[in-house]
Biopython code that builds the backbone (N, CA, C, O; Angstrom):
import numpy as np
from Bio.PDB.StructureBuilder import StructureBuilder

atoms = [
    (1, "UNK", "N", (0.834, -1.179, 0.000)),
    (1, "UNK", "CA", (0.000, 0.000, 0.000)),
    (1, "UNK", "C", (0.882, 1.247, 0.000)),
    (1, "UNK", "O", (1.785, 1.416, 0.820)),
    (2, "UNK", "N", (0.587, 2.054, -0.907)),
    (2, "UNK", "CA", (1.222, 3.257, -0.961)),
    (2, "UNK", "C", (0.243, 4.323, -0.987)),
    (2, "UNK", "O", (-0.916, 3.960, -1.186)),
    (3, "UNK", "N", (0.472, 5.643, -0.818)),
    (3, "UNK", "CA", (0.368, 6.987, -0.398)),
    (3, "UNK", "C", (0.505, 7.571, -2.217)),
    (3, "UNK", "O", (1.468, 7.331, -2.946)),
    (4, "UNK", "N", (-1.070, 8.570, -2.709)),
    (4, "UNK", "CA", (-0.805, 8.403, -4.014)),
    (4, "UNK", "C", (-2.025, 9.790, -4.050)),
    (4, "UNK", "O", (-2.954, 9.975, -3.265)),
    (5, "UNK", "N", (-1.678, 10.498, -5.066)),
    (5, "UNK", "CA", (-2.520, 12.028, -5.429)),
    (5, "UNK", "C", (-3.454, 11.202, -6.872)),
    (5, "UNK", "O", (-3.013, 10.271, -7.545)),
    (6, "UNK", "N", (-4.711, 11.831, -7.029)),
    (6, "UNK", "CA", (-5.784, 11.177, -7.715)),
    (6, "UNK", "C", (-5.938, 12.373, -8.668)),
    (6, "UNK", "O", (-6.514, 13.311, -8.118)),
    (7, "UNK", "N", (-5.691, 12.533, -9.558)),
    (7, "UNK", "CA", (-6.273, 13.253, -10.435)),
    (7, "UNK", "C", (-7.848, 12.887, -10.792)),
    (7, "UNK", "O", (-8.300, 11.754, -10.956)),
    (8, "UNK", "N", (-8.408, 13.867, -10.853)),
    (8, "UNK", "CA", (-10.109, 13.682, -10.727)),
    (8, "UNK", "C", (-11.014, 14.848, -11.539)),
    (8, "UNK", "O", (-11.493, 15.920, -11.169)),
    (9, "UNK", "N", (-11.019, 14.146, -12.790)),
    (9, "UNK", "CA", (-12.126, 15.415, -13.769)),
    (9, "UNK", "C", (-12.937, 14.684, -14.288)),
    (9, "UNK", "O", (-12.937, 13.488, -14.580)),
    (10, "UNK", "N", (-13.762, 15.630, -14.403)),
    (10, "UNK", "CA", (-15.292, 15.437, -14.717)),
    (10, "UNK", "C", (-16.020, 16.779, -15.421)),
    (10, "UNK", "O", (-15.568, 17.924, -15.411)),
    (11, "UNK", "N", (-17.165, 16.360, -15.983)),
    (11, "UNK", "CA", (-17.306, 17.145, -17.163)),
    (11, "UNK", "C", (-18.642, 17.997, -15.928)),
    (11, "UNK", "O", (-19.256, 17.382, -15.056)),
    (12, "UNK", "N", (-18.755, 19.275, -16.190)),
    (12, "UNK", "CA", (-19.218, 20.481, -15.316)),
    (12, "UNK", "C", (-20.874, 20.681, -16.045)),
    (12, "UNK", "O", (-21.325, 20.195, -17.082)),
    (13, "UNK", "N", (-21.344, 21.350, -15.302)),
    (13, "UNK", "CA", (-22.048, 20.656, -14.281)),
    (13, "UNK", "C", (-22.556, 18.987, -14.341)),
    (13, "UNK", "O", (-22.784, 18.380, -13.294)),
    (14, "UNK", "N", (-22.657, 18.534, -15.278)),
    (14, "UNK", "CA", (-23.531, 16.989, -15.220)),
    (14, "UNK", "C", (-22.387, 16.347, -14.372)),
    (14, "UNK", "O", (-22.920, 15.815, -13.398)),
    (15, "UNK", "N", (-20.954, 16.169, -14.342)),
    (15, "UNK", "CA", (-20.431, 15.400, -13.873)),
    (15, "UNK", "C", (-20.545, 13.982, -14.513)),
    (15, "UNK", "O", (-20.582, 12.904, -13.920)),
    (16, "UNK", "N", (-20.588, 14.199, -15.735)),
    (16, "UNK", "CA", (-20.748, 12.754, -16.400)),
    (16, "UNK", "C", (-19.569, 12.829, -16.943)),
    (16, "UNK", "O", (-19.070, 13.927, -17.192)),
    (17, "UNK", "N", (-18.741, 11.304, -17.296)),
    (17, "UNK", "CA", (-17.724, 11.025, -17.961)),
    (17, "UNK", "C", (-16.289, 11.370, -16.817)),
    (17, "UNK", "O", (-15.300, 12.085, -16.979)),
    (18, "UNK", "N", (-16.595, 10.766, -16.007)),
    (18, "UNK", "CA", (-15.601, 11.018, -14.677)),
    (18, "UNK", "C", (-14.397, 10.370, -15.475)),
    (18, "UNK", "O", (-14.622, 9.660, -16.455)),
    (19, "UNK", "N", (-13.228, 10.609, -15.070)),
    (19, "UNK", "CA", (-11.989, 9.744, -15.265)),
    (19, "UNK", "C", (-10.875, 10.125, -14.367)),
    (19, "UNK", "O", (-10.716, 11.319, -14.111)),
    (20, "UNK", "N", (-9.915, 9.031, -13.753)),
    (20, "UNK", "CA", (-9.332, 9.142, -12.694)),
    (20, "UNK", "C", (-7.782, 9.018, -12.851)),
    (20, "UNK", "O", (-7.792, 8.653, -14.027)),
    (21, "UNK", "N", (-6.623, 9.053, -12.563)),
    (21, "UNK", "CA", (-5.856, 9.183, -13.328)),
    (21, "UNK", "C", (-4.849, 9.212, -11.610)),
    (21, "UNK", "O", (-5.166, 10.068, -10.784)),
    (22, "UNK", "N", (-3.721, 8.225, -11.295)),
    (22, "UNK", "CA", (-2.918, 8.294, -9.695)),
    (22, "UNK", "C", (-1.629, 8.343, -10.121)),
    (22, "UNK", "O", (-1.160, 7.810, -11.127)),
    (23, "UNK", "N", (-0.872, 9.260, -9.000)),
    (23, "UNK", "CA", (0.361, 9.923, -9.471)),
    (23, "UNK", "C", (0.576, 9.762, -7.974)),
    (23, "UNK", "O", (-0.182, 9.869, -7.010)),
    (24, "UNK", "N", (2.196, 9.391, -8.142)),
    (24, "UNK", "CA", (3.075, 9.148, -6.928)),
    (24, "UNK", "C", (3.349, 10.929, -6.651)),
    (24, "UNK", "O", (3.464, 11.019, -5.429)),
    (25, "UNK", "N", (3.471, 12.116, -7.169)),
    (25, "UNK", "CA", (3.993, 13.182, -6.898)),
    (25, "UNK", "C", (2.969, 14.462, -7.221)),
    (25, "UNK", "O", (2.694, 14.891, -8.342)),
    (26, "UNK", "N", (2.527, 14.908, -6.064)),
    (26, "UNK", "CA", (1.397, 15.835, -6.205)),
    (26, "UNK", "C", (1.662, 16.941, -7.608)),
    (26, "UNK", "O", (0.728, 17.163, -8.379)),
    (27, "UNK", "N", (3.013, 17.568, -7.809)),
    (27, "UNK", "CA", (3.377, 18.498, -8.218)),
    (27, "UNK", "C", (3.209, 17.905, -10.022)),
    (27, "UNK", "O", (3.112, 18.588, -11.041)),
    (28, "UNK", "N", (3.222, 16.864, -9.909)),
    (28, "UNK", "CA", (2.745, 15.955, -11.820)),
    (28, "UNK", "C", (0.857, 15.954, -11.679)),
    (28, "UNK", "O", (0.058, 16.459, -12.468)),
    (29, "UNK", "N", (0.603, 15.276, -10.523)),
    (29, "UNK", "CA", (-0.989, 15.974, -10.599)),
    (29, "UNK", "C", (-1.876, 17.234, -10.554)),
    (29, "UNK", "O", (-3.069, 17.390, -10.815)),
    (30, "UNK", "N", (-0.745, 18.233, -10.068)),
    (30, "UNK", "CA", (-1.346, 19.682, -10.297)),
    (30, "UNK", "C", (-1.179, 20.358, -11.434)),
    (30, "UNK", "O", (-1.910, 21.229, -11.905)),
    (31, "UNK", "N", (0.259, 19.721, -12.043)),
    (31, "UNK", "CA", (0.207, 20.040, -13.329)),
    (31, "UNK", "C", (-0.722, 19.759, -14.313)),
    (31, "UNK", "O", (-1.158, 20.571, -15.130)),
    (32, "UNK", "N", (-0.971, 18.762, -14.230)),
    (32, "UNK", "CA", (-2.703, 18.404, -15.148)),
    (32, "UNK", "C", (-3.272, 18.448, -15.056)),
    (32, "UNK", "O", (-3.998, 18.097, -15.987)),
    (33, "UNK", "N", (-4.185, 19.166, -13.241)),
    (33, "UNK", "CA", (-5.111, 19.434, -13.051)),
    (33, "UNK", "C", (-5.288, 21.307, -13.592)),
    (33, "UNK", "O", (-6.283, 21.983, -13.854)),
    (34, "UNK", "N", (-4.204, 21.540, -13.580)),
    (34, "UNK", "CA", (-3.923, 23.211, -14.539)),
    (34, "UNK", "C", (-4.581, 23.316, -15.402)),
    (34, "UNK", "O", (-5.618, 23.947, -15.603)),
    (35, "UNK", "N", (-3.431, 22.082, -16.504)),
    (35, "UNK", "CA", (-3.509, 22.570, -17.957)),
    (35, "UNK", "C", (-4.763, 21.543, -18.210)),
    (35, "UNK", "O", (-4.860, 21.587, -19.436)),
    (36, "UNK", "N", (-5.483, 20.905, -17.881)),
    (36, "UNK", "CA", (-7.282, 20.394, -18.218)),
    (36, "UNK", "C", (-7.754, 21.177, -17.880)),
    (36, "UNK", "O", (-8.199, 21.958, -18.721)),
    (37, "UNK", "N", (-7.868, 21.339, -17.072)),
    (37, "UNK", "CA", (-9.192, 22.394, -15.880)),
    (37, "UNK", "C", (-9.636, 23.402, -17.269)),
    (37, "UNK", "O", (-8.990, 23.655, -18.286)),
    (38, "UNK", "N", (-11.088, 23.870, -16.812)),
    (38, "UNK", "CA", (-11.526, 24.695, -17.577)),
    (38, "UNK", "C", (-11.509, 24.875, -19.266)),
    (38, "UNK", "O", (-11.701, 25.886, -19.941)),
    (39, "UNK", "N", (-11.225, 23.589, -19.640)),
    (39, "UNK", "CA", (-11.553, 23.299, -21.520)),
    (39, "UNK", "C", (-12.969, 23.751, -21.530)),
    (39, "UNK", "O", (-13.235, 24.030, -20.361)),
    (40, "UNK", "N", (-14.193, 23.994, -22.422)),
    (40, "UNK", "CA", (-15.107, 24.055, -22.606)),
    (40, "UNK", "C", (-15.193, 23.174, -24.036)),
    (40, "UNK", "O", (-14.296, 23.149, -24.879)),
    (41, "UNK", "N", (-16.498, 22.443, -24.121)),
    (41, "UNK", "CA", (-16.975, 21.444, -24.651)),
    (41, "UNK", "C", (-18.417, 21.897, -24.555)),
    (41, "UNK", "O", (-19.033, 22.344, -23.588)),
    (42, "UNK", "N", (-18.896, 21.614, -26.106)),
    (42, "UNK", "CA", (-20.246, 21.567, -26.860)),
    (42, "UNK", "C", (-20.990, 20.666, -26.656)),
    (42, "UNK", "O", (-20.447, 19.706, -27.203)),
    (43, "UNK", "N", (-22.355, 20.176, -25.995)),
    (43, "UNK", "CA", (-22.614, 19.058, -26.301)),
    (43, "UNK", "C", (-24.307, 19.486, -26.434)),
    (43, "UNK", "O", (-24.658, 20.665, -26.480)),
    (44, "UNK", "N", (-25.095, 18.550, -26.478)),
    (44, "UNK", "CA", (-26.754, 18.164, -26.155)),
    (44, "UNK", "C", (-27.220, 19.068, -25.650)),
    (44, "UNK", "O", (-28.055, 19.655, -26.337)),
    (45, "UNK", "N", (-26.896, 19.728, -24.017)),
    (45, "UNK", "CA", (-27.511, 20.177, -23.297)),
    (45, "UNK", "C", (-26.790, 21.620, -23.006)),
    (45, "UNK", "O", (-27.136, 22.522, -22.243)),
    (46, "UNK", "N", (-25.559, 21.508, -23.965)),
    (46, "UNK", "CA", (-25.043, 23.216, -24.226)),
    (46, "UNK", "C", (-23.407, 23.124, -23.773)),
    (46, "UNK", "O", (-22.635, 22.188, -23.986)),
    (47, "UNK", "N", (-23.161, 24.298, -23.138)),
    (47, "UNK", "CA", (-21.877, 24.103, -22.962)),
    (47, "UNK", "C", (-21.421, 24.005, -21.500)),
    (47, "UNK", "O", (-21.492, 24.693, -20.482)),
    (48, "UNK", "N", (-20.777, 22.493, -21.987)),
    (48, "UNK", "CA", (-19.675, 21.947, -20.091)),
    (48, "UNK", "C", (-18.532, 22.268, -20.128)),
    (48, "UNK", "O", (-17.849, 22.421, -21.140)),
    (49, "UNK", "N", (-18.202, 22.407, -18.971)),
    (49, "UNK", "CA", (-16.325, 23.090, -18.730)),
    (49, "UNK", "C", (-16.015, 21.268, -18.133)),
    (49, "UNK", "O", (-16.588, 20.459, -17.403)),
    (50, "UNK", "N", (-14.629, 21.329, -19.067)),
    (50, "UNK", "CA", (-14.243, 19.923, -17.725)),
    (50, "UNK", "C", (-13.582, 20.645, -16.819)),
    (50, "UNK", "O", (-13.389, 21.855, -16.937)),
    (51, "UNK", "N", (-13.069, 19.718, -15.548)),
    (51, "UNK", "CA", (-12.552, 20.153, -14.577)),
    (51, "UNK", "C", (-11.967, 19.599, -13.720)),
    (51, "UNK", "O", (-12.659, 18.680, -13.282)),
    (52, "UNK", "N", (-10.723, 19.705, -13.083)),
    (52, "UNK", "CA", (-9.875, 18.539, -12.783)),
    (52, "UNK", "C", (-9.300, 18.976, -11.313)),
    (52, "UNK", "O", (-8.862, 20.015, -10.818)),
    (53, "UNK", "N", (-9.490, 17.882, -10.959)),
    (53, "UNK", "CA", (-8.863, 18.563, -9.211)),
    (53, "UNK", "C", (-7.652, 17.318, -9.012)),
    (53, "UNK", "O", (-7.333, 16.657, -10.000)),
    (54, "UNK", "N", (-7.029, 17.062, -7.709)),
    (54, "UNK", "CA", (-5.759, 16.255, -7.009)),
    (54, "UNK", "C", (-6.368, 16.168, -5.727)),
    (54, "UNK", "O", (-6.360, 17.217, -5.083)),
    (55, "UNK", "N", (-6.901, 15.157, -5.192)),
    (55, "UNK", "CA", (-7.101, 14.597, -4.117)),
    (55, "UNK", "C", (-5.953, 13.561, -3.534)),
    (55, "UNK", "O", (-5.424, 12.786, -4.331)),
    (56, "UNK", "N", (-5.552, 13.549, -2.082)),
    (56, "UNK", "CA", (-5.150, 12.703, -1.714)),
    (56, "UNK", "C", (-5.692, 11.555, -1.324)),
    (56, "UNK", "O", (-6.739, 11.474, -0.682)),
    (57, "UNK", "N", (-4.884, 10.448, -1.760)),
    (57, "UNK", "CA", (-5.474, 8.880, -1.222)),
    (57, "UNK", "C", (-4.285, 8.214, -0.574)),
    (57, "UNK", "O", (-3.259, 7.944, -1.199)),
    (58, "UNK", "N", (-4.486, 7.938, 0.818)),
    (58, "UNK", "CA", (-3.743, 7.617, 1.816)),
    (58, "UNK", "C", (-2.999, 6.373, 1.504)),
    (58, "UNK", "O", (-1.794, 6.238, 1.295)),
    (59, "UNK", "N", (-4.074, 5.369, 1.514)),
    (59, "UNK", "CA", (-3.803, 4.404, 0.769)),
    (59, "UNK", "C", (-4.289, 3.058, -0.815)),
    (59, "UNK", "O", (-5.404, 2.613, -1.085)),
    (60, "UNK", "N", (-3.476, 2.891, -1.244)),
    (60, "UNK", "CA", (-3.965, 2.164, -2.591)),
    (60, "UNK", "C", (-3.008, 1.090, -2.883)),
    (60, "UNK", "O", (-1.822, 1.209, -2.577)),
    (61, "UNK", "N", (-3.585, -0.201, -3.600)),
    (61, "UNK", "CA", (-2.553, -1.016, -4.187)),
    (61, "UNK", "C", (-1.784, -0.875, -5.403)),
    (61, "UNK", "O", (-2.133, -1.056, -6.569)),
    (62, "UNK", "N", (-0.673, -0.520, -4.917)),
    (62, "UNK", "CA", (-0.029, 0.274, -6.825)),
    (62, "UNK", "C", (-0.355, -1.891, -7.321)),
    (62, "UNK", "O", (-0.408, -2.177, -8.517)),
    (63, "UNK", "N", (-0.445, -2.534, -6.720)),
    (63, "UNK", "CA", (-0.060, -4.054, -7.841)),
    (63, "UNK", "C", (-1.753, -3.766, -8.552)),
    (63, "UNK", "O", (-2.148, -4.321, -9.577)),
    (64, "UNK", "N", (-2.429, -2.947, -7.865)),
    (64, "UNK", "CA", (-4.060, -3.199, -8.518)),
    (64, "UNK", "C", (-4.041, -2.302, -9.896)),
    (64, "UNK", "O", (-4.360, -2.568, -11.055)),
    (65, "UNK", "N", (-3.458, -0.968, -9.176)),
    (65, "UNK", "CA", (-3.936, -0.092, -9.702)),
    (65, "UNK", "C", (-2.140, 0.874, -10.510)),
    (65, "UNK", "O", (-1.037, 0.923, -9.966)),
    (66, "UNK", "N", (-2.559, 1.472, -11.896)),
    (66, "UNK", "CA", (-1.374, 2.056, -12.334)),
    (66, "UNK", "C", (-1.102, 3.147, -11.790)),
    (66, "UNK", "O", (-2.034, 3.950, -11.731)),
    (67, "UNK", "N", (-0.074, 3.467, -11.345)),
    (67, "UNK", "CA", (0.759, 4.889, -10.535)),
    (67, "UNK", "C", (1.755, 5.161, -11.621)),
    (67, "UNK", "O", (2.719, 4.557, -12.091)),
    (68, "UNK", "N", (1.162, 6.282, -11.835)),
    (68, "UNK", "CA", (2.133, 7.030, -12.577)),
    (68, "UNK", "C", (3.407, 7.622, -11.892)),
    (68, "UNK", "O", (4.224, 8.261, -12.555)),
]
sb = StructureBuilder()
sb.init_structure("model")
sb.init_model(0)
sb.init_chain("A")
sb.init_seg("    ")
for serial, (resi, resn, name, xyz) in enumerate(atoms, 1):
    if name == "N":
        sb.init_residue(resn, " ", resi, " ")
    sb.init_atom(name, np.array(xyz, "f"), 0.0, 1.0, " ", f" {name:<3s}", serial, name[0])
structure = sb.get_structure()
């Protein structure tokens, strides 16, 4: 079990199309939570911003799961 930052975006307001993305080094997950954050996208119901945050997760199985 290791200690791991979650990249976490999702499309604004619906929050549909989540995708998750774990990084051993906060400072590689803030970087992509930067440069994503705030794209705007056309769809059905008009226009969504995605949006990307870095949560910490205490613990996780890197053998389960890929760590960047």
């Amino acid at each position: 079990m290791i200690t791991v930052f979650m990249l976490y975006c999702a499309m604004q307001p619906s929050e549909k199309n989540i995708s998750k993305i774990y990084f051993k080094s906060v400072n590689d997950c803030s970087y992509y939570a930067e440069k994503l954050s705030n794209q705007e996208f056309m769809s059905e119901d008009g226009t969504e911003t995605y949006q990307c945050i870095c949560k910490l997760v205490p613990q996780i199985d890197s053998d389960k799961v890929k760590v960047y």
